[in-house]
TIKELUM-825275 format. One record per residue: chain; z, x, y of N, C-alpha, C, O in turn. Coordinates in pm, 1 decimal, decimal comma, m for minus. Atoms other than C-alpha are relative to their C-alpha. Layout:
node cadena->A n_w->Z n_u->X n_v->Y ca_w->Z ca_u->X ca_v->Y c_w->Z c_u->X c_v->Y o_w->Z o_u->X o_v->Y $
...
This chain:
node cadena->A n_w->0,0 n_u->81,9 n_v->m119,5 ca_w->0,0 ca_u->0,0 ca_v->0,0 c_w->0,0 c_u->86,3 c_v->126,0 o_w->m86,2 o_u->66,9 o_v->211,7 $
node cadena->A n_w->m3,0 n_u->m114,0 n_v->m100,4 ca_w->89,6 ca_u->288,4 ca_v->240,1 c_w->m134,5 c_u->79,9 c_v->29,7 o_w->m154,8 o_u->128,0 o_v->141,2 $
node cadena->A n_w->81,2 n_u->m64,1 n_v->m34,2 ca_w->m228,5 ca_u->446,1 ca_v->186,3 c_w->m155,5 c_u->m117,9 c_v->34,9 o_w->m271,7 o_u->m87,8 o_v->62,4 $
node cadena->A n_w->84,1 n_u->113,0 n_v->m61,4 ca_w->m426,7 ca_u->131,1 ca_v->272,0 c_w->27,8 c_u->2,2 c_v->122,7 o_w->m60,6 o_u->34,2 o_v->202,2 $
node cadena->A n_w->m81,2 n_u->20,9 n_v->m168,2 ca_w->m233,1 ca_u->90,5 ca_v->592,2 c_w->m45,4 c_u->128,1 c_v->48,0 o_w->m154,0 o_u->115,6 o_v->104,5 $
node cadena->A n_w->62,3 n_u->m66,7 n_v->m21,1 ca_w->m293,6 ca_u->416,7 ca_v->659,7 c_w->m145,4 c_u->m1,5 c_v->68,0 o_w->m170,8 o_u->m11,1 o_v->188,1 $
node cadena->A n_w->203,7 n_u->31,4 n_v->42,0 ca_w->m721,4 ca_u->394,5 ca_v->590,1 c_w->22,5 c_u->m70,0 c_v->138,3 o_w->4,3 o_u->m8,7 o_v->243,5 $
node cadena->A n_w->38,2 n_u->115,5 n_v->m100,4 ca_w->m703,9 ca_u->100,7 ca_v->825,4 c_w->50,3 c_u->81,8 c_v->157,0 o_w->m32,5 o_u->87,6 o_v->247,9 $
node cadena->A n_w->11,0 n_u->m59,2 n_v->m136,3 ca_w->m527,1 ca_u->300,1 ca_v->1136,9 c_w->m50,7 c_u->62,1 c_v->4,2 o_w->m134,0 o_u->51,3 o_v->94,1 $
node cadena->A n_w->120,5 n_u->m87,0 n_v->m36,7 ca_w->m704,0 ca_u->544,8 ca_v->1113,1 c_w->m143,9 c_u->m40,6 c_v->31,3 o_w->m208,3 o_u->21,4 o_v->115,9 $
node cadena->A n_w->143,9 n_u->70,7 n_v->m9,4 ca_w->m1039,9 ca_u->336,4 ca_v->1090,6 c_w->38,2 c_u->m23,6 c_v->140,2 o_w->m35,3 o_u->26,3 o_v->225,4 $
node cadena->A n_w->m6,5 n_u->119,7 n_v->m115,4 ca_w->m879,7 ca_u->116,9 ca_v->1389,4 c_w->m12,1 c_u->96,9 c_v->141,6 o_w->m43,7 o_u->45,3 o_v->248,8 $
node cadena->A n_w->m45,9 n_u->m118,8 n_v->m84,5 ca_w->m809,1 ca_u->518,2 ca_v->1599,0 c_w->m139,6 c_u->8,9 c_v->9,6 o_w->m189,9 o_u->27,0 o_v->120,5 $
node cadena->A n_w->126,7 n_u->m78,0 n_v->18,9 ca_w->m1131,6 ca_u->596,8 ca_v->1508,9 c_w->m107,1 c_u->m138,7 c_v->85,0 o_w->m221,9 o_u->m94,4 o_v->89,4 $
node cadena->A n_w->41,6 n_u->106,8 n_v->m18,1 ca_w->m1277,5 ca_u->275,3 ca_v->1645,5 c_w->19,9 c_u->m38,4 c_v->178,2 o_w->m61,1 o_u->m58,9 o_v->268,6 $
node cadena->A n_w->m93,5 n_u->m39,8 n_v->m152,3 ca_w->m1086,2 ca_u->278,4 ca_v->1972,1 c_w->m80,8 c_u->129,2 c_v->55,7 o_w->m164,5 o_u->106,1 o_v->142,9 $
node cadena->A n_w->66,1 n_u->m82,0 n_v->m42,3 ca_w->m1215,8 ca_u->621,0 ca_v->2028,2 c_w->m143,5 c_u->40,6 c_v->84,6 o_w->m172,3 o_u->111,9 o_v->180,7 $
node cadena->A n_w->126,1 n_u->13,1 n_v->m10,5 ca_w->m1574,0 ca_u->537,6 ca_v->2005,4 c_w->m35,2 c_u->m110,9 c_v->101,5 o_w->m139,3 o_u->m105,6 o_v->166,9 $
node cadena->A n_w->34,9 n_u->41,5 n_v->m86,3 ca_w->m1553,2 ca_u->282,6 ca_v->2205,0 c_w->23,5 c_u->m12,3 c_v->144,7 o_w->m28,6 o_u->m81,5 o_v->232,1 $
node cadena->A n_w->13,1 n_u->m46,6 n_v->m132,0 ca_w->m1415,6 ca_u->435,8 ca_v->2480,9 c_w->m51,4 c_u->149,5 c_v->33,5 o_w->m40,0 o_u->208,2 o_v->141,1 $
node cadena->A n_w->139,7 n_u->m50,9 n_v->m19,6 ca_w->m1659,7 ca_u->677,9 ca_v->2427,4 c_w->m112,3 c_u->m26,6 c_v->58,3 o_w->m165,4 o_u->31,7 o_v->152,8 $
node cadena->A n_w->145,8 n_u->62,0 n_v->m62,2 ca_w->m1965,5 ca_u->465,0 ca_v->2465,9 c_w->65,5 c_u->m43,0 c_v->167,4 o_w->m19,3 o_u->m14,4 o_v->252,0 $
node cadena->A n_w->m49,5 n_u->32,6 n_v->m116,5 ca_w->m1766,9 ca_u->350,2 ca_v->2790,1 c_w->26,6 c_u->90,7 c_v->122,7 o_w->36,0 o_u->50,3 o_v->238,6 $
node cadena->A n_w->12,0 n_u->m140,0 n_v->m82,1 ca_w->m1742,3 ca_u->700,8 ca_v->2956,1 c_w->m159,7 c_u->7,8 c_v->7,1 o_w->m208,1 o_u->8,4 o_v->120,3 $
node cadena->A n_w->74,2 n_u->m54,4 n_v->m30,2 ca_w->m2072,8 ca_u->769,5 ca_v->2871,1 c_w->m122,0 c_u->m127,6 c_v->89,0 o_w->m241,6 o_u->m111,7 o_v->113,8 $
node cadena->A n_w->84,3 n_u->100,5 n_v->m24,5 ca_w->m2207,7 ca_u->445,5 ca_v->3008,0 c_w->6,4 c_u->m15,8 c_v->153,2 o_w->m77,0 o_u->m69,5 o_v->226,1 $
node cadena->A n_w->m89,0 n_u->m6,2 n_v->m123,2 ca_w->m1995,7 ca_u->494,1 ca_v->3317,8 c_w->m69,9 c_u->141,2 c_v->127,7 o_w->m90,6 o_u->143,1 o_v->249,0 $
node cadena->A n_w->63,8 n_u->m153,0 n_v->m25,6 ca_w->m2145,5 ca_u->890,0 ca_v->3355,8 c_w->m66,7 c_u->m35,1 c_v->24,4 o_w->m67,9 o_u->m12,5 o_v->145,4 $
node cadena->A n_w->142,0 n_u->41,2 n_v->m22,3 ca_w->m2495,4 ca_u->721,6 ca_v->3362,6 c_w->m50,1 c_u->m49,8 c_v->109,0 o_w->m154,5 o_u->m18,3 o_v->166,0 $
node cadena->A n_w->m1,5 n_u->31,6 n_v->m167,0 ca_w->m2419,2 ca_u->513,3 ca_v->3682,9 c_w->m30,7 c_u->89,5 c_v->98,9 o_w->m96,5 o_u->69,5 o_v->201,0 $
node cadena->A n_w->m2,6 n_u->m134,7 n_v->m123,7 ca_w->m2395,5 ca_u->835,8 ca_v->3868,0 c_w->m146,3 c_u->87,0 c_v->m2,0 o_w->m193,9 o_u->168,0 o_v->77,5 $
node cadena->A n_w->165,1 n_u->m49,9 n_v->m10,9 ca_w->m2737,8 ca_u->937,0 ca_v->3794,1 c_w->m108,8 c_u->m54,9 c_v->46,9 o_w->m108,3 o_u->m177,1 o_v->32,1 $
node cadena->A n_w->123,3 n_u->48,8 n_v->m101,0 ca_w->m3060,1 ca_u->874,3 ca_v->3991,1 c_w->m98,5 c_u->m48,1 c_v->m148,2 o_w->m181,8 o_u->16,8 o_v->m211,6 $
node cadena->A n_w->105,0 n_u->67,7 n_v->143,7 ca_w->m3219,4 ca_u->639,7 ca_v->3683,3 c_w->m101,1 c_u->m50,6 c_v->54,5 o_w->m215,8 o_u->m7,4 o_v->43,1 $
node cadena->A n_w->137,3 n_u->112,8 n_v->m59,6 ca_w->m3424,6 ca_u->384,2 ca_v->3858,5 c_w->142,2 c_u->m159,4 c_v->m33,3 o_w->258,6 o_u->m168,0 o_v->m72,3 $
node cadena->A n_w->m90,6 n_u->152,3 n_v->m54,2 ca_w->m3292,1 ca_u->m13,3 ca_v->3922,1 c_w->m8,2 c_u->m12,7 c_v->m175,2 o_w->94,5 o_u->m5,8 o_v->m242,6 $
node cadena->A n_w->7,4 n_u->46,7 n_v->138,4 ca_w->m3436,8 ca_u->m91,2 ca_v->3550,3 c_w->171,1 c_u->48,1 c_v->m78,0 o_w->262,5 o_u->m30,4 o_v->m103,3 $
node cadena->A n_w->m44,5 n_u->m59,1 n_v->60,3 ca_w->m3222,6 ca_u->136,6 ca_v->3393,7 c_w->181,5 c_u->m11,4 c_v->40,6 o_w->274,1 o_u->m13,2 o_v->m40,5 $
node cadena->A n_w->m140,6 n_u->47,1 n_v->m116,4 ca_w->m2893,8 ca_u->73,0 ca_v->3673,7 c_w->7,3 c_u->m123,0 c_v->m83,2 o_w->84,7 o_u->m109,4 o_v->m178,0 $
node cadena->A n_w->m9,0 n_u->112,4 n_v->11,4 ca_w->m2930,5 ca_u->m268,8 ca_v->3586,1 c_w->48,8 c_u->9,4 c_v->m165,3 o_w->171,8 o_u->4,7 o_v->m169,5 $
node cadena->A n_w->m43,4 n_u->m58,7 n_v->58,3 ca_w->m2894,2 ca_u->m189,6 ca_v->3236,9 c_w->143,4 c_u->61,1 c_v->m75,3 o_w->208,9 o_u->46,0 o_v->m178,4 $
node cadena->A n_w->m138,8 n_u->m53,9 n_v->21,9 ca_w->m2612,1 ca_u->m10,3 ca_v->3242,7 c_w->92,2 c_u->m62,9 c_v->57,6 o_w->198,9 o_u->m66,2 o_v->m3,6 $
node cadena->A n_w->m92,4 n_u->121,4 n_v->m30,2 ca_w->m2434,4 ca_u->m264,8 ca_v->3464,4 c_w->16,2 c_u->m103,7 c_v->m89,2 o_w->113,6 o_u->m178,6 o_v->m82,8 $
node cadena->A n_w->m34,6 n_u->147,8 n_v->83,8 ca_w->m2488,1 ca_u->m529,5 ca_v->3192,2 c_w->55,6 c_u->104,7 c_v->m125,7 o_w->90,6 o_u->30,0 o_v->m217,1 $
node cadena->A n_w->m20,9 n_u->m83,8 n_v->139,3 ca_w->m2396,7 ca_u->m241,9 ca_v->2899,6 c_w->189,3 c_u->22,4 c_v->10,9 o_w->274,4 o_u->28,3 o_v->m77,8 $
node cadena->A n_w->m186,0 n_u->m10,8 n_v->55,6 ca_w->m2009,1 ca_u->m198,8 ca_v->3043,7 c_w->55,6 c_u->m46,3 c_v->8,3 o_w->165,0 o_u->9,2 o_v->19,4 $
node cadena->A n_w->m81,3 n_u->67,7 n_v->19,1 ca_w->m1873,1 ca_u->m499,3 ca_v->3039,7 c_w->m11,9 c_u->m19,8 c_v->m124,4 o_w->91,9 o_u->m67,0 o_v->m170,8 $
node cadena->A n_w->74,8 n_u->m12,4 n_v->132,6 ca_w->m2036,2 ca_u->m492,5 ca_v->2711,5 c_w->129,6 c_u->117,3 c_v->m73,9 o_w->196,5 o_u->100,3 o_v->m175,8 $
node cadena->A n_w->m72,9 n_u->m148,4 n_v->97,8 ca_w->m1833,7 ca_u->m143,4 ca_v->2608,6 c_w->152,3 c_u->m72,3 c_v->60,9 o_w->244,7 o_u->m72,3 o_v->m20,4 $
node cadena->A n_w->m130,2 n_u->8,2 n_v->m53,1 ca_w->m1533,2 ca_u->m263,0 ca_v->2812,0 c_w->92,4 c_u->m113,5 c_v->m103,4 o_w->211,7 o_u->m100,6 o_v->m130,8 $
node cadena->A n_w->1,0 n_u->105,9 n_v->101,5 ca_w->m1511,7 ca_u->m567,9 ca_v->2571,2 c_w->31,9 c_u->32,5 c_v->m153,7 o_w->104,8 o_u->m23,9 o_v->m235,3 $
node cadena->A n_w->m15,7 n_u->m78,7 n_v->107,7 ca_w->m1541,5 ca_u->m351,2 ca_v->2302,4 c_w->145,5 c_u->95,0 c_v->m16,4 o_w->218,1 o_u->80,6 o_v->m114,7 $
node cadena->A n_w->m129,1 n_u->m41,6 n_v->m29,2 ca_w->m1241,6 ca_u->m135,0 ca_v->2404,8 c_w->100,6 c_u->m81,1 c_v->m11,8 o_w->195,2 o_u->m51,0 o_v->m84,5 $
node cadena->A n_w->m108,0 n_u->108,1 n_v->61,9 ca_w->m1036,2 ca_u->m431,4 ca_v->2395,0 c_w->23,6 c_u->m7,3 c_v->m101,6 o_w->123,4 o_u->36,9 o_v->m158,4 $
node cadena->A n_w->0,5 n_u->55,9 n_v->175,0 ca_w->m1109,8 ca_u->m558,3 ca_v->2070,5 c_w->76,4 c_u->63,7 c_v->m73,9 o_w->182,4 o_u->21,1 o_v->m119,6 $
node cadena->A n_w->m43,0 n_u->m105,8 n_v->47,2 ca_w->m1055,7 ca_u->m241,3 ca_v->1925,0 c_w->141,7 c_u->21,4 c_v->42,7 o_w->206,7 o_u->52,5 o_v->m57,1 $
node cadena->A n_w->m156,0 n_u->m23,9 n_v->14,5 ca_w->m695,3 ca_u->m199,3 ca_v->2043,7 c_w->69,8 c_u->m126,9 c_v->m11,1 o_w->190,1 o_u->m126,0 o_v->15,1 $
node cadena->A n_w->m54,6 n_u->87,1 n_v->5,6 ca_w->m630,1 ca_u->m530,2 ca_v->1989,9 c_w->4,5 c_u->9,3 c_v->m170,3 o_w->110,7 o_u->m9,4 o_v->m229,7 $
node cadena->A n_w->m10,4 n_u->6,8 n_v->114,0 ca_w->m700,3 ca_u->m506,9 ca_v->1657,4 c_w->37,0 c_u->133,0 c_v->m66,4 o_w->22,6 o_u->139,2 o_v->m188,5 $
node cadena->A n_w->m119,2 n_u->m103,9 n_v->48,9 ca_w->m491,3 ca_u->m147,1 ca_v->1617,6 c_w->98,0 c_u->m82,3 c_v->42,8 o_w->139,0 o_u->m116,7 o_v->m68,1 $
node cadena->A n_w->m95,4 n_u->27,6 n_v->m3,0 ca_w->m218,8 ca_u->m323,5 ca_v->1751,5 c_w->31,8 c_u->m129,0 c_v->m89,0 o_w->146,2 o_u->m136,9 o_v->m133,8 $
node cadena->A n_w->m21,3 n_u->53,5 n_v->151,1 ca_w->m252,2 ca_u->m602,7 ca_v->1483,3 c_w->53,0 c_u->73,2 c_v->m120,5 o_w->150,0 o_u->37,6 o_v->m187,3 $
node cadena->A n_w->m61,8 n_u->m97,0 n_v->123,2 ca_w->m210,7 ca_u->m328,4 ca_v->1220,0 c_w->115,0 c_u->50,2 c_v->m13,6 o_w->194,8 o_u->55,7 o_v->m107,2 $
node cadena->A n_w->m142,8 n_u->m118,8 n_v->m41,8 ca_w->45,9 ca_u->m111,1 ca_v->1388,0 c_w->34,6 c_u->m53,9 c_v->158,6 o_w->m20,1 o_u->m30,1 o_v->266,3 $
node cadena->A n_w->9,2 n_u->m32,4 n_v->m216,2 ca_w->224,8 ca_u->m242,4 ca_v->1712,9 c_w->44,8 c_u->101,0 c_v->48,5 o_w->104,3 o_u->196,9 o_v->m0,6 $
node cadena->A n_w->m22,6 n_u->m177,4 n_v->m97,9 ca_w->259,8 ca_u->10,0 ca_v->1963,3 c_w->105,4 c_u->27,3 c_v->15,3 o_w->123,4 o_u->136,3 o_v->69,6 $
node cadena->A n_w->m125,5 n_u->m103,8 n_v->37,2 ca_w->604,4 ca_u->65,8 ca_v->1906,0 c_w->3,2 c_u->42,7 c_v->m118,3 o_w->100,5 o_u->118,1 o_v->m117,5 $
node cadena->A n_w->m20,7 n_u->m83,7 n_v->146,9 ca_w->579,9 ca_u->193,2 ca_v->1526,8 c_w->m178,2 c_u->115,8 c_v->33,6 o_w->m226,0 o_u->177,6 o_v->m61,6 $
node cadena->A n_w->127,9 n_u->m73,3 n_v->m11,1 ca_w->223,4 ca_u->386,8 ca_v->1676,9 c_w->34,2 c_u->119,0 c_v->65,9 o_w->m37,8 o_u->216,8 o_v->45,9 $
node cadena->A n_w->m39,3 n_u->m75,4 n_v->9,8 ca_w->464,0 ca_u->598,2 ca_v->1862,8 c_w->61,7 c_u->86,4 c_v->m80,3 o_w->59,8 o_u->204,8 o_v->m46,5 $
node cadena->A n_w->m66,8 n_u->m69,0 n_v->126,8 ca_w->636,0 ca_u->729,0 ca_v->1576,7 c_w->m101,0 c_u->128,4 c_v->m33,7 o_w->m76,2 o_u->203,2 o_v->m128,4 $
């Protein structure tokens, strides 16, 4: 059972990560001279990643709440 629980935070860390990954790098992109297409784009892509970031710690803190995540 422990090593299920486990699997799963780790999946849920790993999950979290990535999606505030895509959210940096979506963020970085703004700051570049793209064109409107491409602006536009990326304005509809990070509420998109930002959404995603949620989820993802919503559903680590289902697994593990964030007081046994300090541990």
């Amino acid at each position: 059972m422990g090593e299920i629980l486990d699997f799963e935070l780790g999946s849920a860390r790993l999950r979290v990560k990535r999606a505030e990954n895509s959210l940096t790098i979506a963020r970085k992109e703004t700051d570049k001279e793209n064109g409107a297409a491409v602006d536009l784009a990326l304005y509809c892509r990070i509420p998109a990643a930002q959404q995603r970031v949620t989820d993802a710690r919503k559903r680590q803190s289902h697994i593990c709440p964030p007081d046994e995540t300090s541990k």
